[in-house]
N, C-alpha and C positions, 0 to 999 in steps of 0.2 A: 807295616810295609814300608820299605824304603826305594825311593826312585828318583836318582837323580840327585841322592843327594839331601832330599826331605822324607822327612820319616813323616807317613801318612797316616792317622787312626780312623777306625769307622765313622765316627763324628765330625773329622775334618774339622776340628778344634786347634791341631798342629800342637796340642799337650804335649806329644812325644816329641817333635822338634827340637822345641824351646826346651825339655829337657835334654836332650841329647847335644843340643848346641853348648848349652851352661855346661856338661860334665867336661863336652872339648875344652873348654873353654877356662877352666877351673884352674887346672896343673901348671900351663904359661904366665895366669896372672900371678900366681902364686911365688913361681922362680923370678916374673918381672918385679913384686913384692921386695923377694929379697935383695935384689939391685939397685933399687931405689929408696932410699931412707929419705928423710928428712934434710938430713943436713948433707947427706953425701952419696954417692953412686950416680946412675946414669943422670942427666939431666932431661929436664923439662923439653927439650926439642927431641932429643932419641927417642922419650917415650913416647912422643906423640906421636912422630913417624912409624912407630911400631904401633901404635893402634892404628891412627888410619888405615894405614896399610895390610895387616893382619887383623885386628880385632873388627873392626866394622865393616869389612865385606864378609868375614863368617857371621855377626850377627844380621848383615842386610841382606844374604843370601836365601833367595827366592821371596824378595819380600814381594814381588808383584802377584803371586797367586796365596800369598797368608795374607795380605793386608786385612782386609778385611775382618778375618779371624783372629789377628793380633789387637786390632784396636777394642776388641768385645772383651777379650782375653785377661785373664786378670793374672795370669802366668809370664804377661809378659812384665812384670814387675821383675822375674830375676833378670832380663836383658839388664834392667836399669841397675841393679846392683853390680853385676858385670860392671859396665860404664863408671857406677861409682869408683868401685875400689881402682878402676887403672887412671881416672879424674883426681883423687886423692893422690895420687902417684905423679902423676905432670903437674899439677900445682901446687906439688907439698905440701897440702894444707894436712890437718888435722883429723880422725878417723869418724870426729861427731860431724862434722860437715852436712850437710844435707843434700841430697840427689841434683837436684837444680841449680845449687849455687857453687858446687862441682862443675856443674858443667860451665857457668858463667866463669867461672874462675881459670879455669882449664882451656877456656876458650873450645870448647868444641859444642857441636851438635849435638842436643837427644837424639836417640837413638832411633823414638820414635819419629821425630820431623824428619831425619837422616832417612828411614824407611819409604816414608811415604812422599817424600822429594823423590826421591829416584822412581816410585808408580808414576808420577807426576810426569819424570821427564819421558820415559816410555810412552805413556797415553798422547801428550801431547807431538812427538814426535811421530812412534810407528801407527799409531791408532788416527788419528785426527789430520796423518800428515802435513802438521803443521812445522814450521823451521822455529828452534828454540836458541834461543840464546841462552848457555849456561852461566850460572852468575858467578864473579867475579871477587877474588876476593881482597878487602880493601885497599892494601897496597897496590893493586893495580888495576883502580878505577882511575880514571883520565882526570884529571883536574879541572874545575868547568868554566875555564876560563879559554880552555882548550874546545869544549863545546858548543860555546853562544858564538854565535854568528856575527863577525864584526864588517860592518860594511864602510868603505870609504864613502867621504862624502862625492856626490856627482854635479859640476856646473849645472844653472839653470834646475836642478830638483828644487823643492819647497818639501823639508821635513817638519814634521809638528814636534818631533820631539828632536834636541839636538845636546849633546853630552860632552864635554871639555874637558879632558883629562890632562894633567903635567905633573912629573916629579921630579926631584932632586936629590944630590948627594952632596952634600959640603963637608970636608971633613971625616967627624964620623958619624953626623948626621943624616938622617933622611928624611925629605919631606915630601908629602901629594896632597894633590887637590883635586878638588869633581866641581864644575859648574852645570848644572842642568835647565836648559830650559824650555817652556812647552807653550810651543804660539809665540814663540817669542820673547816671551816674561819670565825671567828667573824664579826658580820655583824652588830650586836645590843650591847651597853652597859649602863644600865642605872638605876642609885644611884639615891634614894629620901633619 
């Protein structure tokens, strides 16, 4: 039975799903195959854009009521060959490659973390009503220099710890220093 999109079997195994996903899913990799060689065709960002955005909402589609059933499932091995061969495909690597280092290479998510991040973000959000912060990806994390709390000193305060910074540019030189000290007594000194 099909509803919604998930093909249902008496077992609620989701065996026919994950077949019927992999058949969809066959014919596009196959033409994206022949577009992408090694040395030439699309590159490494179009494909990926075309996976995220096409491949991995059909494979992560209704992952919130299969998880479960996916993780027991030992069919969902074709998802990962899926992944592999369009992995092998954005990172140009080679066909012997292996499943995981596909992905490391490729920079993307297994499929399976990918699945079960998004039950994650659901439970914690509509189930738990909790507020989530979805994570960020690394080029635009804040620099933490931008996050430590930098306080001027206050007349009349007595710090225990108190930190001296200075730099310079001569030339085409640069230099800085940290003096640190705690109670009073230099504990830290240190010239780049």
């Amino acid at each position: 039975m099909k509803y919604l999109g998930i093909h249902l079997d008496n077992l609620f195994n989701f065996n026919a799903h994950i077949d019927q996903t992999v058949a969809k899913l066959i014919p596009p990799v196959n033409m994206l195959s022949r577009t992408a060689k090694l040395q030439w065709g699309l590159g490494h960002i179009a494909l990926k854009t075309i996976y995220e955005g096409a491949v991995v909402s059909i494979l992560k589609y209704g992952a919130l009521i299969k998880v479960e059933a996916i993780r027991k499932n030992k069919k969902f091995a074709n998802y990962k060959r899926i992944q592999r061969l369009l992995n092998i495909k954005i990172a140009k690597a080679y066909r012997t490659i292996l499943y995981d280092a596909s992905c490391v290479i490729a920079r993307v998510r297994p499929i399976k973390i990918t699945s079960e991040q998004k039950v994650q973000t659901y439970m914690a959000t509509k189930c738990n009503n909790l507020e989530y912060d979805a994570p960020l990806e690394i080029m635009n994390w804040r620099h933490p220099a931008e996050i430590a709390t930098v306080h001027e000193v206050q007349n009349g305060t007595t710090y225990t710890v108190v930190v001296y910074t200075d730099g310079s540019k001569i030339g085409g030189s640069v230099g800085a220093e940290v003096v640190i000290f705690v109670n009073g007594k230099l504990v830290q000194q240190t010239k780049v």
